[in-house]
N, C-alpha and C positions, 0 to 999 in steps of 0.2 A: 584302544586300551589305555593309552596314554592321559586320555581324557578322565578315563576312568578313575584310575588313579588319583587324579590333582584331584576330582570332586570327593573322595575316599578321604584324603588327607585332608583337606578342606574343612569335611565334618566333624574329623577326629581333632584337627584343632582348636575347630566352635568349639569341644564337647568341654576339650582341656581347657579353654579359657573362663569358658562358665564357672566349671567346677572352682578352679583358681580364685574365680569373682566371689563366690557363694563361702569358698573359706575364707577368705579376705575380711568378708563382711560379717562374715559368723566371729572373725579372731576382735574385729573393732568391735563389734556387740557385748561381748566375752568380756574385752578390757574395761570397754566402759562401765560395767555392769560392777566388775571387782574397783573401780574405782570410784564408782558410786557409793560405795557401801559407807555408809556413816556421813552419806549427805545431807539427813534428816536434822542433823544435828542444831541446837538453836547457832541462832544469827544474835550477836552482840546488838542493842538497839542503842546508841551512842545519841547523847544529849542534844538538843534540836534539830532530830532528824525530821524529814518529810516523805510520812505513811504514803508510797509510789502504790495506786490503786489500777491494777493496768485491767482492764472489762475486755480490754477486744481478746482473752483467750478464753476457753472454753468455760463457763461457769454451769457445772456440773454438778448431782445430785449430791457426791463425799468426792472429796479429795484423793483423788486416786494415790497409790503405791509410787513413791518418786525415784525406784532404781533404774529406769530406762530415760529415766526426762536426757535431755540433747541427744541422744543418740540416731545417727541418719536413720530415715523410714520412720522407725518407731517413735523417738521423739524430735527435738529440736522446739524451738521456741515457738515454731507455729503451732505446736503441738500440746502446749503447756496447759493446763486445766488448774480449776480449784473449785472444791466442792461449795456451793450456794452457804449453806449453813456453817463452815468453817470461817469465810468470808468474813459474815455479820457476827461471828463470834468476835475475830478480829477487830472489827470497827468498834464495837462494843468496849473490848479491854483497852485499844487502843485512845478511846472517850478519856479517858482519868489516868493517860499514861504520861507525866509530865516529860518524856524524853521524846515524844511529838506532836511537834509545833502545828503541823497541818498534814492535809492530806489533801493530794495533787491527783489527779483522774486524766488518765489518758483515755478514749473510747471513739472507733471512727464506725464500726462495726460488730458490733457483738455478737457474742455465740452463744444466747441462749431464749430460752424461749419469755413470752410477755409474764407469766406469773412471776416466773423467777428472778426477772427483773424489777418487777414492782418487791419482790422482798429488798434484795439489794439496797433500791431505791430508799425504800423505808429504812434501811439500815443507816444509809449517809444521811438521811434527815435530824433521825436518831445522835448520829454524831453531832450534827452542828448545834445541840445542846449545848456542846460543852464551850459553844461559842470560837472555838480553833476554826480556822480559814479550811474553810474547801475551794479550791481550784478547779475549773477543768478547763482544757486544755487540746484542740484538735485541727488538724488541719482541715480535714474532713467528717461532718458528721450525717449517719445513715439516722433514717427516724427512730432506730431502737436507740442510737449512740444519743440522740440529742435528749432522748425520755432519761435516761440516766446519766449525762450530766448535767439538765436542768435541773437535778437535789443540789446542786454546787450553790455556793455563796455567789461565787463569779463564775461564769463563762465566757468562754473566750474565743475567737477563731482567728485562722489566717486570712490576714489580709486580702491571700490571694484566693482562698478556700472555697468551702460549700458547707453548707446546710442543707440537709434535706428537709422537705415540709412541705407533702404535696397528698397526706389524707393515706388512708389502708386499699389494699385490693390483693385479692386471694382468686389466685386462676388453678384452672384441674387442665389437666394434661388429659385429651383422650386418643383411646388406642384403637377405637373402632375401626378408623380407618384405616390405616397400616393393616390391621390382622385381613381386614377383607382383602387388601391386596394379597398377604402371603396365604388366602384358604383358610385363617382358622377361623374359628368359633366358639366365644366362647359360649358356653351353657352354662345359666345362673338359675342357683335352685335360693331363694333368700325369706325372710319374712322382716317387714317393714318397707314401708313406703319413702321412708324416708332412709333406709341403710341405703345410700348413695357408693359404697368401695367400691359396687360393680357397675358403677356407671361408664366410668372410664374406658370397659369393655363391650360393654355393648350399644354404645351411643354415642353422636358425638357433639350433643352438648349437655347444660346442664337440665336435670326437671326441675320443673315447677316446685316439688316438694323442696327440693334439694337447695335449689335460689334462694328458699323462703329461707330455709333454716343458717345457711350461709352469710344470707343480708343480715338477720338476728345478733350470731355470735359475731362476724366480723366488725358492726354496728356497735355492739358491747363491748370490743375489744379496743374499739376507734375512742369510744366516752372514756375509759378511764385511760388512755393516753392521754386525751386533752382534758381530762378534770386534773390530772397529777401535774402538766405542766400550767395550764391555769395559779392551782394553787401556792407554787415555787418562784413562779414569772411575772405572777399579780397582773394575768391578763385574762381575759373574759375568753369562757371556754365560746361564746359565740365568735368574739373578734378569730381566736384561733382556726376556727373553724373556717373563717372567709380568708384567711391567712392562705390556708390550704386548695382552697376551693377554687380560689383565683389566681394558686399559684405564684402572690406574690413577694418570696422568699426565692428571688433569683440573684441573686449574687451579696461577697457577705454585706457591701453597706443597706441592704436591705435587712440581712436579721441584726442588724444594728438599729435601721431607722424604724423597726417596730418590735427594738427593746428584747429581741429573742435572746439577744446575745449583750455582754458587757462590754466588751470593747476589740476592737481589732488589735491583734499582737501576735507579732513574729515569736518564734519560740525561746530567743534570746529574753525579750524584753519579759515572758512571762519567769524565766529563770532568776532574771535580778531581782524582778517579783519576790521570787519565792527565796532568794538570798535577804531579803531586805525583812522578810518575816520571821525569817530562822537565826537575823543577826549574823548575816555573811558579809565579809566585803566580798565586794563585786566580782575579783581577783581569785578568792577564795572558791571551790568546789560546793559542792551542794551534797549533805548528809541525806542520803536517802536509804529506805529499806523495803523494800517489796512487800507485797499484802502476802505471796507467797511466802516468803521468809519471815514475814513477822507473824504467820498463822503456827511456825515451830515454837513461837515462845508464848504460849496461849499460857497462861498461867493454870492453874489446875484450881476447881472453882471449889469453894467452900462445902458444899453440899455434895461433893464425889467422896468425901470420906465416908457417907453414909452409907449403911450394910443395905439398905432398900435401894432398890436402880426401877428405871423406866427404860423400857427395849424398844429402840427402835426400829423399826425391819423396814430396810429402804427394797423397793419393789422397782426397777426403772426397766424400762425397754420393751421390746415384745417379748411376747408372754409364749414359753415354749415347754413342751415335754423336755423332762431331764435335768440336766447341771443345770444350762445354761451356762453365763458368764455376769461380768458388771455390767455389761450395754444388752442383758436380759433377763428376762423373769424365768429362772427356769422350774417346773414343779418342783419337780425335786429339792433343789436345792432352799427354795425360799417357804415352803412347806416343812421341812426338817428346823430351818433357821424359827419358824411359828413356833413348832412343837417342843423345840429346844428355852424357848422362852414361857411357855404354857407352863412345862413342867420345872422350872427353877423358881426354885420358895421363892428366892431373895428379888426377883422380877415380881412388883408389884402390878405392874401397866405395860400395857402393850400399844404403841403405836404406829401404823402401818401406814409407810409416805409411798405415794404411788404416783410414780410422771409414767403413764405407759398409753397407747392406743388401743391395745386387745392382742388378741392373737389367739393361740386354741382355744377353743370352749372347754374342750376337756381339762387342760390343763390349769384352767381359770376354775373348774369346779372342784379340782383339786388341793387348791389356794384356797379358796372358799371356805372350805370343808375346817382345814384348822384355823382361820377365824373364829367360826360356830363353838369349836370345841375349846378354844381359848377364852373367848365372851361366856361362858358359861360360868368359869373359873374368875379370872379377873380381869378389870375394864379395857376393853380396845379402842382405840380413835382410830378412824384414818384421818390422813392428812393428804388433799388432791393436789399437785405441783400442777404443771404449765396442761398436761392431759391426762386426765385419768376418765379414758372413753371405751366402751365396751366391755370387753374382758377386762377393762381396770377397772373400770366402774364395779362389773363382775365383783373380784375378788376383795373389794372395800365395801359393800352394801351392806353386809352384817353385821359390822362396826355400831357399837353404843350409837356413836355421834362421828357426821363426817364435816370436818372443816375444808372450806375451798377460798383460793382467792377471787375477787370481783372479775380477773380475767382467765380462768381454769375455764378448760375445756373439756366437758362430760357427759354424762347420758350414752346417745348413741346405741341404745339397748335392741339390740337386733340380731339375728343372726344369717349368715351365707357362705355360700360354695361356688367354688367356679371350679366346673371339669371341661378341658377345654375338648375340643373336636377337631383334629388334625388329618381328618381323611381327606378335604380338598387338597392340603399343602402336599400329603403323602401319596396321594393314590393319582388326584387330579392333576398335579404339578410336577412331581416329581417320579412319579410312574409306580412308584412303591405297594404295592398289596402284601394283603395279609391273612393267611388261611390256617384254620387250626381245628382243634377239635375240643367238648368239655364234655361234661359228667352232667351239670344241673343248668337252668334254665338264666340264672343268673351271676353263674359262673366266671364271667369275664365283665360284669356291672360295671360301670365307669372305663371302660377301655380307651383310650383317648383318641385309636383309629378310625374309630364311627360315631354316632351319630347316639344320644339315647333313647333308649325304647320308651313308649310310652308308660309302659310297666317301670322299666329302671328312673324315670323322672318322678313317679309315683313314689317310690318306695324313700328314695333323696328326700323329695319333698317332708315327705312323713318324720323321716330321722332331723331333718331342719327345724320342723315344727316342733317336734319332743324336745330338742335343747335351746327352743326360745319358751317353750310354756315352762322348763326347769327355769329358766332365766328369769323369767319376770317372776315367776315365785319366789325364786329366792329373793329378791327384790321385795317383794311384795311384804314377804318376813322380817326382811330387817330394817323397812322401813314405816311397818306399821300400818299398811296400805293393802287392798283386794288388788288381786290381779286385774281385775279391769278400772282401775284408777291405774297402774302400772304400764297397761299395755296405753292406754291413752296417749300418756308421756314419755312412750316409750317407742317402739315401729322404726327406732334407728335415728328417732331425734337427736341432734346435736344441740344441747346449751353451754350457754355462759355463765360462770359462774354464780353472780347476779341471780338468772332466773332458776337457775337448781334449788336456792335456796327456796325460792318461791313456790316453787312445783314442790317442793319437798322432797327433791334427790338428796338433799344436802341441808344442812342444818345450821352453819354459822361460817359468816364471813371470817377469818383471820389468817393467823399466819402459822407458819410450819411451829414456829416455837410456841405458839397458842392454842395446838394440838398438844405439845409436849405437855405444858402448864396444868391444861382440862383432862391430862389422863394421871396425874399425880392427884390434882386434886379430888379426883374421884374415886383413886386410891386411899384419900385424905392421908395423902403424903406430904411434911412440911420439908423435910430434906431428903434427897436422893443421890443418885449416880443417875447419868444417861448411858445406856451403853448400845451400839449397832451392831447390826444382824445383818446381813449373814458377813462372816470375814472375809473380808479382799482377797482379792484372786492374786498370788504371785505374781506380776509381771514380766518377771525374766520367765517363768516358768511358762505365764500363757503364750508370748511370745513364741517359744520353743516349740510350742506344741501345735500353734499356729502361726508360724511362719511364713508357708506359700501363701497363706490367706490373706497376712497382714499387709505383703509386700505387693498383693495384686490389687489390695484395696486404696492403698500409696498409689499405685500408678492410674490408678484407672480416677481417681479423683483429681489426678493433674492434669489427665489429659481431658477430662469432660468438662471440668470446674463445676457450674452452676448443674448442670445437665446431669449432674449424678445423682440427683436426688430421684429423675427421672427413669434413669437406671436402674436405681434401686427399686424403684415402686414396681417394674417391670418384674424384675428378677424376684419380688415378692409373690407373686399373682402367679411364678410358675413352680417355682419349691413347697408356696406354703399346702400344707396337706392335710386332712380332717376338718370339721366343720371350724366355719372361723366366726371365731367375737371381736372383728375388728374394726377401727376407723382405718380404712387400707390405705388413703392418703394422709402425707403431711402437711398440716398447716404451714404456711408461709405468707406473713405479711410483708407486702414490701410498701 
């Protein structure tokens, strides 16, 4: 009894510590949040400051809500984002701002994908017009980190550092395996030879089909890394190429002795640098201002006074029935935001930036739909970021005109289901059965205890096929093409930017603000407003409302690291539900 007891009190003390920790954490969130408030505020930009461009945090579609930034779990500096296009506004104003001298790039690893990079990129190019020093500066640089600060004037490493430069490769994780141990299986109902999401599942390596199309874009992705550093490094994208091939950027006096790099320098030496530019003595601190902080003093542009605007509707994430959130396309919510700019007079254009994989078909058709009903009215563009595959592709096909970059990844026009079969694991393994009774013959369809009938694969089959022949028709409509020129180029292909254009997915190479430009001008608007759709989500609010979620997805990415991407592809393949328009894996070049 005594025993009893200790473990009684035991549990009622876990219970009370918890709860203690959970207010604890809730009173620090609470404070920060009220102490945030008016953080937004401009930053003073003080005369010969040095524009501090730090890449290695999240460079994201907008600039998220900044009442949570430092705050543990939620924010802190690892945490910190800045939207793509806020960025290169910055760099831009910052071009003709005589209160700085230059602009210093910290980057060892970047968070974001290759399109979004290449804008960036072109953004600092952009800057060194105005002839001001750009810097960069790293101990360590990954191949994304060295592609964005070879735009630098100078590059620089540590003495004792790395460069990466050793060529692209892109591996798939598969689950074949594992599921045959634990009894499942899965069952894939799909159309395209080339929608590879469900290979993962049922194989364990890649197809043929799937090789082919992976060599292509990864291929395409590898050319305009080394045509960008080629043309910044004034080295021959073949020399680069054997640079990689052989591997021989092993330590830094080699990306010095083949000119990758400008000179070896501790981080002192690069600070007196940049004392010596801004007119410091040595003795003296260094004016600096964050690309964060100086994106608050964005001057307000000539052309926002004007009663005509251009709407941009950012689309990011998987594509979901409902709200959604910012890291999702949800119908609901990004269909309202369409219809919301369709019908305001003063919205001349519409333009529709989509970084997404796919996700429900239905929900994509939903999207779709007010496109259609907007393009009717007046001019739509899309604009494709780093993926706009599947159900993204989906819900931008009926767009006037789609712009993509050289390395956007797209197509992918397919559709699939995976219901898995869990009788081995349940019945054969764990002794589990299951007895019931119905009414009609297909009653219990997809049950995930057995096995499918050959009636119930028929009927799947059927409903798979109806929402790829919707697919490629709408396709087919808004790009001025017969469904079998669509279904060709389509069976779940993946392209590169590049050949979209070619195929005729896609209509012009350029960039996010070269969508904006082409939907004014088709407006035949000479001034405007920009304005974005749909409005940011609260953050204290989402927070609040997703707590346990936020705080599980904290832990469970410190404890996997890299391996959580892995996770997540898993935990995607068992939630997601109704037919899907998806790239189900993510790219990763390493």
């Amino acid at each position: 009894m005594r025993e009893f007891f200790k473990y009684v009190f035991a549990t009622v003390v876990g219970i009370v510590i918890s709860t203690v920790v959970l207010v604890v954490l809730f009173f620090v969130i609470l404070v920060g949040a009220i102490s945030s408030i008016g953080e937004d505020k401009k930053v003073e930009v003080k005369s010969n400051s040095v524009l501090f461009l730090d890449l290695d945090q999240a460079i994201t579609e907008r600039t998220p809500e900044n009442s949570l930034a430092g705050l543990p779990i939620i924010g802190g500096s690892e945490n910190k984002s800045v939207g793509f296009n806020d960025l290169i506004k910055a760099l831009k104003a910052a071009k003709n701002d005589d209160n700085i001298e230059c602009v210093y790039i910290n980057v060892s690893a970047p968070n974001a994908g290759m399109a979004t990079m290449l804008e960036v990129r072109n953004a600092i190019l952009d800057f060194r017009k105005s002839k001001k020093p750009v810097i960069a500066y790293s101990e360590i640089y990954s191949q994304g980190a060295y592609y964005l600060a070879s735009a630098a004037d100078k590059v620089y490493l540590n003495p004792q550092g790395a460069l990466e430069f050793k060529g692209f490769s892109s591996q798939l994780t598969f689950f074949k395996g594992a599921l045959d141990k634990l009894g499942v299986e899965a069952q894939i109902i799909r159309v395209g030879n080339y929608k590879s999401a469900v290979e993962p599942f049922i194989t364990t390596k890649m197809s043929d089909y799937n090789r082919q199309q992976v060599t292509a874009y990864v291929g395409g992705l590898y050319k305009t890394f080394l045509q960008g550093i080629s043309e910044t490094r004034k080295i021959s994208t073949d020399s680069l190429f054997v640079l990689a091939d052989d591997y021989k950027i092993q330590l830094p006096k080699d990306a010095l002795a083949y000119k990758m790099v400008d000179a070896l320098k501790y981080k002192d030496e690069v600070l007196d640098e940049l004392k010596n530019i801004t007119g410091k003595d040595k003795k003296a601190s260094i004016t600096t201002i964050s690309i964060n902080d100086y994106i608050k003093n964005l001057p307000v542009e000539a052309t926002y006074t004007s009663k005509n605007k251009v709407a941009v509707i950012y689309a990011n994430g998987d594509i979901v029935g409902g709200e959604g959130s910012d890291q999702q396309i949800g119908s609901e919510r990004i269909s309202r935001a369409i219809r919301k700019a369709r019908l305001d007079d003063d919205i001349k254009a519409i333009v529709l930036r989509v970084n997404s994989g796919g996700g429900s078909a239905l929900a994509s058709d939903v999207i779709w739909r007010e496109i259609v009903l907007s393009k009717k009215i007046k001019p739509v563009i899309a604009s494709f970021g780093d993926v706009a595959a599947s159900g993204g592709y989906y819900i931008g096909c009926a767009a006037d005109s789609i712009f993509v970059q050289p390395n956007t990844i797209t197509g992918s026009i397919g559709v699939f289901g995976i219901i898995p079969n869990l009788q081995n694991l349940l019945t054969n393994k764990l002794g589990i059965t299951f007895d019931g009774v119905k009414t009609g013959k297909y009653a219990d369809i997809m049950s995930l205890n057995r096995p499918l009938t050959a009636g119930e694969r028929f009927i799947i089959q059927n409903d798979v096929n109806h929402v790829y022949d919707s697919f490629i028709t709408r396709v087919a409509d808004g790009r001025k093409k017969t469904k079998a020129q669509v279904d060709s180029i389509g069976g779940g292909h993946v392209w590169i930017g590049t050949d979209a254009v070619k195929i005729g997915l896609a209509d012009r190479l350029g960039s996010f603000n070269d969508a904006i430009v082409s939907a004014a001008k088709k407006a035949k608007l000479s001034e405007y407003k920009v304005v974005e759709y749909p409005e940011k989500i609260d953050p204290f609010k989402s927070f609040l409302s997703n707590a346990k979620e936020n705080i599980s997805v904290y832990y469970t990415k410190k404890e996997l690291g890299e391996n959580y991407l892995i996770y997540k592809q898993m935990q995607k393949a068992i939630v997601n539900s109704g037919i899907q328009a998806r790239m189900d894996y993510e790219i990763q070049i390493k």
